[in-house]
Backbone as a printed PyTorch tensor [residue, N CA C, xyz], in Angstrom:
tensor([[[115.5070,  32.9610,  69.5270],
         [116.0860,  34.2930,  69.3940],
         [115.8130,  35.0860,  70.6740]],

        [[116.6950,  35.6200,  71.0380],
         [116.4970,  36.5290,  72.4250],
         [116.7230,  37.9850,  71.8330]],

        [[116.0800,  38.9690,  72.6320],
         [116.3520,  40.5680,  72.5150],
         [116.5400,  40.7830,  74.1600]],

        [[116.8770,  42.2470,  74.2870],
         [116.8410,  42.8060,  75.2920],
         [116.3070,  44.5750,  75.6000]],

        [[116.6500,  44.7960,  76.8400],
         [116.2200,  46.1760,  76.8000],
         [117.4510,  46.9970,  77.7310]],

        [[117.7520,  48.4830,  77.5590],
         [118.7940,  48.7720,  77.9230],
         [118.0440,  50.1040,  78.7710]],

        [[118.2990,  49.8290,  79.8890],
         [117.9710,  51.2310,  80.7440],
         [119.2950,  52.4580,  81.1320]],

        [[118.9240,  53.3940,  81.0330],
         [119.9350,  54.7200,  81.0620],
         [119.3150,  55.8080,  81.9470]],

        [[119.8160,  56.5570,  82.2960],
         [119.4000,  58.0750,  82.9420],
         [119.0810,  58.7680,  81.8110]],

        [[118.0100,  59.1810,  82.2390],
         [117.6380,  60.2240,  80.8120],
         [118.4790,  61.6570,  80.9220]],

        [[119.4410,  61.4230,  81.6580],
         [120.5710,  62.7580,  81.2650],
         [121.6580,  62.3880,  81.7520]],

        [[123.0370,  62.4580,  81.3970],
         [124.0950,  61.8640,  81.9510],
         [124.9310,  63.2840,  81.8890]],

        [[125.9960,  63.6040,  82.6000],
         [126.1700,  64.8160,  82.7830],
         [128.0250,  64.2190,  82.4080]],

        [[129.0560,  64.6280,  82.0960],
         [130.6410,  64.7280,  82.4560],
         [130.8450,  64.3460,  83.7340]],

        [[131.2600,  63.5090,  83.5630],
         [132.4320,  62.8910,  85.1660],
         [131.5660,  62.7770,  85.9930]],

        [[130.0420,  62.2520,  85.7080],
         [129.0070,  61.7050,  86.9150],
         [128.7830,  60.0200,  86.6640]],

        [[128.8710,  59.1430,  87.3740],
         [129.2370,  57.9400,  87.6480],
         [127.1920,  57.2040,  87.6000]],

        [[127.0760,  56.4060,  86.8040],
         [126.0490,  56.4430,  86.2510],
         [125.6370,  54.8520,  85.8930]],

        [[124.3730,  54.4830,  86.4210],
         [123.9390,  53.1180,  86.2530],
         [123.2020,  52.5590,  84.9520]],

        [[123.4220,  51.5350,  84.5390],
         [123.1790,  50.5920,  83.3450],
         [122.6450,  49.6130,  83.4700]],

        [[121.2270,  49.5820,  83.4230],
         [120.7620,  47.9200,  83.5550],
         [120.2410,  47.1830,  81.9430]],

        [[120.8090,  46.2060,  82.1150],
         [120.3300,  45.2260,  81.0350],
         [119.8440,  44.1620,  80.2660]],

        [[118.2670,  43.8620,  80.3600],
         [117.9430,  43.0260,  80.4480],
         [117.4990,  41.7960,  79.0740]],

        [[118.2470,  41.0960,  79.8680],
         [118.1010,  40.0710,  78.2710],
         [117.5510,  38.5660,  78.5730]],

        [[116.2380,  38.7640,  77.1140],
         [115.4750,  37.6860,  77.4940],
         [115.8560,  36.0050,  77.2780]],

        [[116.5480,  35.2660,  77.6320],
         [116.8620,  34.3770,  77.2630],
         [116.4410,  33.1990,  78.6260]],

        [[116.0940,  32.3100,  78.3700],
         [115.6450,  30.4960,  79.0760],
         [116.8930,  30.4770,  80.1440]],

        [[117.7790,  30.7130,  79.6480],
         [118.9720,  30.4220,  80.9530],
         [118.9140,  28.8860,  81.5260]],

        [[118.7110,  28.1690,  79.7210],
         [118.1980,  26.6090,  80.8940],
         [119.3770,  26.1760,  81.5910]],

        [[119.7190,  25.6940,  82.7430],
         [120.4680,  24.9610,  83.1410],
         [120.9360,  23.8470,  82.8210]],

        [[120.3240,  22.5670,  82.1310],
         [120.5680,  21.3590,  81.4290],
         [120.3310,  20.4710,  82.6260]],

        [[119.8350,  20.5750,  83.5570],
         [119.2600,  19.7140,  84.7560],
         [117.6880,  19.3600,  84.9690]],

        [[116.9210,  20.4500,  83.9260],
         [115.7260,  20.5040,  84.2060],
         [115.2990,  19.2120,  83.2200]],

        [[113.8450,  18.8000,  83.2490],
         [113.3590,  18.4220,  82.7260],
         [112.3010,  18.3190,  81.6920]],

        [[111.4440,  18.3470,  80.5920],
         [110.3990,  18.7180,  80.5680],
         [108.9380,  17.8790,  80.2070]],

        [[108.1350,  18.7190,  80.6960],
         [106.8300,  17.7510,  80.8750],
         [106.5210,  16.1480,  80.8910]],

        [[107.2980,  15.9750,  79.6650],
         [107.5880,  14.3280,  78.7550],
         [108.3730,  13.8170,  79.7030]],

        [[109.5050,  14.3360,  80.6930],
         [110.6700,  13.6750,  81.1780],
         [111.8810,  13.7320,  80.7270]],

        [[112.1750,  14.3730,  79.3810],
         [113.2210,  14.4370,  78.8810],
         [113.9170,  16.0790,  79.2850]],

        [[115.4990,  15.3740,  78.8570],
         [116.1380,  16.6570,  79.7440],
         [116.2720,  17.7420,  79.3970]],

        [[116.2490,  18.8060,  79.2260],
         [116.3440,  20.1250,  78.7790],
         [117.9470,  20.7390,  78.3260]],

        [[118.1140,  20.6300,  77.0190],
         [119.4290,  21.0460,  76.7440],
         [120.0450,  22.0420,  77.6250]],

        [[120.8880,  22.2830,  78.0840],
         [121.6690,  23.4410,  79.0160],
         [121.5970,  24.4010,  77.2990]],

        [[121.3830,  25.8620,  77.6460],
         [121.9870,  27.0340,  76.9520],
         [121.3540,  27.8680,  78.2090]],

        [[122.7540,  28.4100,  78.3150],
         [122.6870,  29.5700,  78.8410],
         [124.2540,  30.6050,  78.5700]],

        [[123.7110,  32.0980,  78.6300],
         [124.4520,  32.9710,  77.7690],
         [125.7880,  32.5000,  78.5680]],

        [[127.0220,  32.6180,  77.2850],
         [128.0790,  32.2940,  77.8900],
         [128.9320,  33.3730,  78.6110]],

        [[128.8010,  34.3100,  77.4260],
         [129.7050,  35.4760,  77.3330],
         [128.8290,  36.5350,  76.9670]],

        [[129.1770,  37.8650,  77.6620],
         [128.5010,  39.3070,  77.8230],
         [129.0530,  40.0180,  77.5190]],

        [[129.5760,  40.9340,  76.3500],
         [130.4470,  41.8210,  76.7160],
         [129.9150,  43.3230,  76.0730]],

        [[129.8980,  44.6160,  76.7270],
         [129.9100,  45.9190,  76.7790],
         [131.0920,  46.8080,  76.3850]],

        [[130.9400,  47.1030,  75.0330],
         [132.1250,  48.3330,  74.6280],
         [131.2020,  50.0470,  74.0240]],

        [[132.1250,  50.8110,  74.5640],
         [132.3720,  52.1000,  74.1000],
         [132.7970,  52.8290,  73.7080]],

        [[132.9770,  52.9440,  72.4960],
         [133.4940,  53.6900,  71.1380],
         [134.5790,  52.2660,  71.0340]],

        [[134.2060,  51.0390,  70.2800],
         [135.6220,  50.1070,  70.8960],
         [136.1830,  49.7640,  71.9020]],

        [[135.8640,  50.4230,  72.9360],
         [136.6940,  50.0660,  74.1340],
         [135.5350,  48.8000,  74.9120]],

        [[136.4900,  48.2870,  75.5770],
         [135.3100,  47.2280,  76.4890],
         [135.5930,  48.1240,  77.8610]],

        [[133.6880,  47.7830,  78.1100],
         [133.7720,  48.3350,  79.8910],
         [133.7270,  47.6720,  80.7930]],

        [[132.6670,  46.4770,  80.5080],
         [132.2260,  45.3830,  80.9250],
         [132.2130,  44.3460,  80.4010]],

        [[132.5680,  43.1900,  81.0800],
         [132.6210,  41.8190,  80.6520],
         [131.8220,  40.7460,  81.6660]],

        [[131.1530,  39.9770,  81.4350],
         [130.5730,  38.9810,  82.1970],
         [130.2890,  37.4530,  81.8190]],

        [[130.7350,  36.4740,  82.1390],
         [130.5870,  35.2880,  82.1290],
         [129.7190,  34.6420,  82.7480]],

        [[128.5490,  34.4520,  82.5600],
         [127.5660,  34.2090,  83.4970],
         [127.4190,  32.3360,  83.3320]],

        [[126.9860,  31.5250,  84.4990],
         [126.9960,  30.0940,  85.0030],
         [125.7570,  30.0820,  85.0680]],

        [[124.9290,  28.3990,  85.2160],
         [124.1270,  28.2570,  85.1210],
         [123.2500,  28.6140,  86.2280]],

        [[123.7480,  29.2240,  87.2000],
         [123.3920,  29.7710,  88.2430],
         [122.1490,  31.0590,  87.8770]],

        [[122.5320,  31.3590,  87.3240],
         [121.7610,  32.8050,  86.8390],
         [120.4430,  32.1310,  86.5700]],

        [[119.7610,  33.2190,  86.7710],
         [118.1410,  32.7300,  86.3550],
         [117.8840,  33.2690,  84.8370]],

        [[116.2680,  32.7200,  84.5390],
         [115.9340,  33.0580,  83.2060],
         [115.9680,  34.8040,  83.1500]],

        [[116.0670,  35.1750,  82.5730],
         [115.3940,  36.6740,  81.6100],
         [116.8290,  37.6230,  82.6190]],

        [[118.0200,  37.0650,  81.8860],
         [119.2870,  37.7130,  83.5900],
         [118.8870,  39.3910,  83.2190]],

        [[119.3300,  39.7060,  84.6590],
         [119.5420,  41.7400,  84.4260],
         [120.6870,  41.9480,  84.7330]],

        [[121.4980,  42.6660,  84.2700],
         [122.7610,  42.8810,  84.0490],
         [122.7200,  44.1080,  84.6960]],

        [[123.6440,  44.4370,  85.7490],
         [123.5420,  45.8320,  86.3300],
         [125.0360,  46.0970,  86.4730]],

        [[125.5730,  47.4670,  85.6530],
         [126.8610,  48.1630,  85.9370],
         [126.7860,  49.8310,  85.6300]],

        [[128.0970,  50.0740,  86.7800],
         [127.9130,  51.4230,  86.4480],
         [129.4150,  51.8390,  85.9650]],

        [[129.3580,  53.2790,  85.2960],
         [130.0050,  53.5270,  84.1560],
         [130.3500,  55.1240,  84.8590]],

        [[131.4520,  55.8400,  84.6830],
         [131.8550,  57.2670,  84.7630],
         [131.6760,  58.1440,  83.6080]],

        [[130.8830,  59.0560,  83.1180],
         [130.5580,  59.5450,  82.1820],
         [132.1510,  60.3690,  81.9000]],

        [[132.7120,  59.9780,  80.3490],
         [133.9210,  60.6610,  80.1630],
         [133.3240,  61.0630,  78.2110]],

        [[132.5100,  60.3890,  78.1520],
         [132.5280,  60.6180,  75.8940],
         [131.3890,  59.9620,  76.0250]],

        [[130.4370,  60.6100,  74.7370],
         [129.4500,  60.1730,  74.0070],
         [129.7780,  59.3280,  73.3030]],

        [[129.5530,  58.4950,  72.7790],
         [129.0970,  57.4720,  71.7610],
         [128.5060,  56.2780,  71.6240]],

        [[129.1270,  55.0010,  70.8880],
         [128.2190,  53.8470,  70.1400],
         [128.8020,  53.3030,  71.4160]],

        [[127.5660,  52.3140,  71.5160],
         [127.6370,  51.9090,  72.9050],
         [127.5020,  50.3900,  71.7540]],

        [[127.9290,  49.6180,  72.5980],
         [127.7780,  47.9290,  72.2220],
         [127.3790,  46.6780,  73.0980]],

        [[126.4200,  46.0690,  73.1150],
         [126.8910,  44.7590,  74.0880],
         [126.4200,  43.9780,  73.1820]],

        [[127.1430,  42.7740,  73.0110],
         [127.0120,  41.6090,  72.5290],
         [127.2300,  40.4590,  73.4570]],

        [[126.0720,  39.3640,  73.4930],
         [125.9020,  38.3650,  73.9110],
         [126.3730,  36.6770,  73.0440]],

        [[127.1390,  35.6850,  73.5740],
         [126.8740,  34.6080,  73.0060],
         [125.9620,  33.3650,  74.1140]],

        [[125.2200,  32.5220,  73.3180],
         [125.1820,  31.2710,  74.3240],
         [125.5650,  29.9210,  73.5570]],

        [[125.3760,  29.3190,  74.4960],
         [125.6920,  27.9330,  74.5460],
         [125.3530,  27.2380,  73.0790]],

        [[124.2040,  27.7350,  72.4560],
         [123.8870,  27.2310,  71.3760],
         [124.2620,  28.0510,  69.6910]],

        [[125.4400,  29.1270,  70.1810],
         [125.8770,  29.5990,  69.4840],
         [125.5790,  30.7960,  68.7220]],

        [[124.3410,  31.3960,  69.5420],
         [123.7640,  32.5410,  69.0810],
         [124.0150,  33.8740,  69.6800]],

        [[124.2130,  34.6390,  68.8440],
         [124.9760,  35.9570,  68.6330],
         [123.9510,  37.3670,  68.9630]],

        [[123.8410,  37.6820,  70.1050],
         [122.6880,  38.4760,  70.5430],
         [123.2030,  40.2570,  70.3020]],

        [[122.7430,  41.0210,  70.0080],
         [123.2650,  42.3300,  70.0520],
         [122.4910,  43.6670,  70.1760]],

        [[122.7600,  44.2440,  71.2120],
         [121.7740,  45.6920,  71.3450],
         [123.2460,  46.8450,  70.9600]],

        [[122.5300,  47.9350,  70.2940],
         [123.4620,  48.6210,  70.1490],
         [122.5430,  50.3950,  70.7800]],

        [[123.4680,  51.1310,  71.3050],
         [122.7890,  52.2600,  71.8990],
         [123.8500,  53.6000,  71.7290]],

        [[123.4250,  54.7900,  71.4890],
         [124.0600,  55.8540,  70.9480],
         [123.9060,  56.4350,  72.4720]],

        [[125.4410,  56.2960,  73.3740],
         [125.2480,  57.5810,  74.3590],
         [125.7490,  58.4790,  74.2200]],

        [[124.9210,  59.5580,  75.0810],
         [125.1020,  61.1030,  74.9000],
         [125.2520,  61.5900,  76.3410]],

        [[126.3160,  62.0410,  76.5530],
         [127.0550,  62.7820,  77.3060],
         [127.1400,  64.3580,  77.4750]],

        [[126.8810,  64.8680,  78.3290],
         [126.4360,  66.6550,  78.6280],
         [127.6590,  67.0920,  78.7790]],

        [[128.4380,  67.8430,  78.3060],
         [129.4040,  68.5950,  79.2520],
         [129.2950,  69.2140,  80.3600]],

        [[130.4260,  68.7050,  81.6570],
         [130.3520,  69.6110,  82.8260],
         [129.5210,  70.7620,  82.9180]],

        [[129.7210,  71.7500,  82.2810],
         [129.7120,  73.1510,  82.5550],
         [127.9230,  73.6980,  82.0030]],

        [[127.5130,  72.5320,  81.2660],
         [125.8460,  72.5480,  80.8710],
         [125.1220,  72.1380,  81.8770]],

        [[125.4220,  71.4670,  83.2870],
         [124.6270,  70.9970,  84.5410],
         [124.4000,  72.1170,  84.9650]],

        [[125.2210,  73.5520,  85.0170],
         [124.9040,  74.6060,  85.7650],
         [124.0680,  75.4990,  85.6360]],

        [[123.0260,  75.8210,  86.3670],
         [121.6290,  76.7610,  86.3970],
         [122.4330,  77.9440,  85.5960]],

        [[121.3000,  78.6340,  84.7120],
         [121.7830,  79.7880,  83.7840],
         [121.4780,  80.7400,  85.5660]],

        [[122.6380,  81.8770,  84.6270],
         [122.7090,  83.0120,  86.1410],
         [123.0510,  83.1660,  87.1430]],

        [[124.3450,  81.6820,  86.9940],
         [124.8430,  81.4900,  88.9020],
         [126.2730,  81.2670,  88.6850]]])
């Protein structure tokens, strides 16, 4: 079973362009390795990545065995709406990974110092 962790700005403001990292713990075996005994190490590694907001997809990623163990996922996003954030993961061995995150979005006009 893999989890992950989802990093955010602790304030996201209207129409400010804004980074997402995401890290998910998974072996990323390649199927080349070996282990201790000599025997080969099944390949799983995540197949498919995908990131939606309110339903919509933002991000998609297909990641190869290239990637290393524990991958970090880094994208950035234009703040336009709050809501249910989604990414769901599959791998190779058919397992269904999922973080889910509630974003919250400031309106424009709340970034501005009271009195100016």
């Amino acid at each position: 079973m893999t989890s992950a962790r989802l990093q955010v700005p602790p304030r996201i403001v209207q129409g400010d362009v804004f980074k997402l990292r995401l890290l998910v713990n998974h072996p990323m075996d390649s199927g080349f390795l070996r282990d201790i005994d000599g025997v080969l190490i099944q390949r799983n590694v995540i197949r498919h990545l995908l990131c939606t907001l309110n339903g919509r997809e933002v991000f998609r990623v297909e990641p190869t065995t290239g990637v290393a163990a524990n991958p970090l996922f880094e994208f950035y996003l234009r703040a336009t709406e709050s809501g249910d954030m989604l990414f769901r993961w599959v791998d190779d061995k058919a397992y269904i990974g999922e973080l889910r995150h509630t974003l919250v979005v400031e309106p424009a006009n709340a970034s501005k110092p009271a009195g100016n």
